[in-house]
N, C-alpha and C positions, 0 to 999 in steps of 0.2 A: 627444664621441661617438667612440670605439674603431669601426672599419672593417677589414673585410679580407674582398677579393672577395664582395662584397654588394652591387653596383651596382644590383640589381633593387628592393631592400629601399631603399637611396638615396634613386631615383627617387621612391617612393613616400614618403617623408617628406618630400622636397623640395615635393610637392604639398599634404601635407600644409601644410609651412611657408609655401607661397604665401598659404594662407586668413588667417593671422597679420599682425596690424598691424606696421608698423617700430617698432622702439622701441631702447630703450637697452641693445642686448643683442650678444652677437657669439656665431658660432656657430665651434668648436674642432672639425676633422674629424683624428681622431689614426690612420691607415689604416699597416698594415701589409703595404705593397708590396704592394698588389692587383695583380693581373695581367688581370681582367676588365674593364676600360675604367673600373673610377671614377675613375681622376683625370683623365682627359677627361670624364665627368659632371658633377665640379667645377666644372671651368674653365667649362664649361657653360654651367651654375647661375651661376657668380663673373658672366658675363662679361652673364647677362642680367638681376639684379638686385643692380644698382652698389649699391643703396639699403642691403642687406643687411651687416654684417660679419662676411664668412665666409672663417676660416683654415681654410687644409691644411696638415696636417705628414705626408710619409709615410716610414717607415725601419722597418727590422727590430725588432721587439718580443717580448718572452717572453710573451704577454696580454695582456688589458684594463687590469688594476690596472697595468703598466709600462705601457701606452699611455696610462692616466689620468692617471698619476702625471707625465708629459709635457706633457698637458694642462694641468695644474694651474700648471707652471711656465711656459708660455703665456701663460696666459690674464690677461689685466688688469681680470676685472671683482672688485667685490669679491664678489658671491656665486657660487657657482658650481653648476651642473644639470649630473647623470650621466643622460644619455640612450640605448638601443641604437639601430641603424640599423635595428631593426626596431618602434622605436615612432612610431606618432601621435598627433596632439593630436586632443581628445574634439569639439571646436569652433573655429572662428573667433576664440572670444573667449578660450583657452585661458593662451596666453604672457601675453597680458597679466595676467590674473585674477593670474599666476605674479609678474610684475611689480610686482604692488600691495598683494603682501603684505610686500614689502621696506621698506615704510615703519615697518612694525616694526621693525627692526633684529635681531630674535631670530637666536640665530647659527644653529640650525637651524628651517628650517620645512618642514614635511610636509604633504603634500596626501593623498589619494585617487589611485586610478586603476581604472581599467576593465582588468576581464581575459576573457581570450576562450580558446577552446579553439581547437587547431589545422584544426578546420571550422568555425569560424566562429561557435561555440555562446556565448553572453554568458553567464559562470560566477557574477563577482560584482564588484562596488566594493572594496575591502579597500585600506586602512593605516591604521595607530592614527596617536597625535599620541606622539612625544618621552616615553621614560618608560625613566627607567636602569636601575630591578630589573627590569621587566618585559624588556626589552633582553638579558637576563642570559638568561633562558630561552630567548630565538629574535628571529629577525628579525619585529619587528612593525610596520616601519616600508617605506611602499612607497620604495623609493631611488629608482627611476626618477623623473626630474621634481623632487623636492625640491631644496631651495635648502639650502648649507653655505656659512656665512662664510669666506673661503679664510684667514683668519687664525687659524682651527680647524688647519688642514693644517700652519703654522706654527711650533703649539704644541703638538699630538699628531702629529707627523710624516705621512710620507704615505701609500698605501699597502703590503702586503706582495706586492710580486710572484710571491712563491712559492704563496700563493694561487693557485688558477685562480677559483674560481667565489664564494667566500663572502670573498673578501676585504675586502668592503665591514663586513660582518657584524664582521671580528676589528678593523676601525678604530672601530666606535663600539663595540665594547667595552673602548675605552681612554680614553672620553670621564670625566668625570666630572659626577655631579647637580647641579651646580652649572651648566652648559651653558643657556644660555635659549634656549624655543623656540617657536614657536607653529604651531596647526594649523588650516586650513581642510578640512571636509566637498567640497571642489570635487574633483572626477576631474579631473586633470590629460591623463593618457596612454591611449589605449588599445595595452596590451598582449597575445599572443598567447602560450599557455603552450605556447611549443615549444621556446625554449631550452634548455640543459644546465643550468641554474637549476632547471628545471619540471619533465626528462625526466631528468634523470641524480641522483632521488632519494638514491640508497643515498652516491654522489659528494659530494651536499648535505650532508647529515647528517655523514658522514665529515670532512667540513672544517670544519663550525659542530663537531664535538668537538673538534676539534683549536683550534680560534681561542678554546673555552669555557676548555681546558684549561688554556692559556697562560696568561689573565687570572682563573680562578678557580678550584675545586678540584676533582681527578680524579670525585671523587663526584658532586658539584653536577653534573659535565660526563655525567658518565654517566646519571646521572637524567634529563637532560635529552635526550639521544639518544633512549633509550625513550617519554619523554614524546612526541618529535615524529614518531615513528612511532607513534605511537598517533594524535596528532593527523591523521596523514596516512591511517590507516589511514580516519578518521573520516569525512572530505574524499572520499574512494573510494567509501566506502558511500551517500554523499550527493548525488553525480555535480561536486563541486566540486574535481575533480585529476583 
């Protein structure tokens, strides 16, 4: 989880994570010199649920993708969850459900997640399962919450920092169909579409051409721009964006 002066947003996933069972999981807080008190909300948290494994790293970062990419080199478990500080789990029984789909071994697995408008309004469930061509067109996979083999990161490198917002997007576009994965219909997160993800559209789109262009052809990349404003235009009319 990437941080920076969002102690309020903290708080409230911490309570979130209170409902969640202990299990064999550690949680990566990669904060970028906040100055609003989270790393005393940490130590907090650290100091009243020993039971927990929960790292802090905090130093100067260019973004999320350089403070994942941090993450990554961290972290000792073998799969690994990109979470914001502003998601919660859907339930009690969330992390685990996330936990017991690892028995697959599939090197990506993809869930569901719950998305919300910024009052509070419940839009829709939405992520597909793992699909390369389809991949090529847009992001159709929810990232928040899913699980990546970290030995994936290993072998297609890690992220591009120079990204801001889609860089998640130009790393499985370097994946190849050969990638095994599996998906469960379970909502994992509830998400709240007010990030620069949700709200800095024209931003979005601008990056997913630029990360199409790299891995595929100027054409393909342009077709697909118009396509996702059309699709978004669709989303508007329908009250789901």
């Amino acid at each position: 989880m990437a941080t920076w002066n969002c102690s309020a947003l903290l708080a409230n996933f911490f309570r979130s994570l209170e409902e969640q069972s202990p299990g064999d999981w550690e949680l990566l807080i990669l904060d970028n010199c906040s100055s609003d008190g989270l790393p005393q909300l940490v130590r907090q948290y650290q100091a009243a649920h020993p039971d927990y494994l929960i790292r802090f790293s905090s130093q100067v970062d260019v973004g999320i993708y350089d403070a994942w990419n941090r993450g990554i080199k961290l972290a000792g478990g073998t799969y690994l969850c990109f979470i914001g500080a502003d998601d919660t789990f859907v339930c009690s029984e969330s992390l685990q459900q996330l936990l017991d789909l690892t028995s697959s071994s599939a090197e990506l697995i993809t869930c569901r997640n719950c998305y919300y408008s910024s009052d509070g309004r419940f839009l829709r469930d939405w992520g597909a399962s793992w699909n390369w061509k389809r991949m090529r067109e847009s992001m159709n996979i929810a990232h928040p919450g899913m699980l990546v083999r970290r030995d994936l990161f290993e072998r297609f490198g890690l992220f591009d920092p120079r990204f801001k917002i889609c860089g998640d997007y130009e790393w499985f576009l370097r994946l190849t169909p050969a990638v095994s994965s599996v998906h469960s219909q379970i909502s994992i997160l509830k998400i709240v579409q007010a990030g620069v993800s949700h709200t800095k559209i024209g931003a979005v789109y601008a990056e997913t051409f630029r990360a199409q262009a790299r891995h595929l052809s100027f054409l393909w990349s342009a077709a697909c721009w118009l396509l996702n404003w059309l699709k978004y235009g669709r989303r508007r009319l329908i009250g789901l964006a």
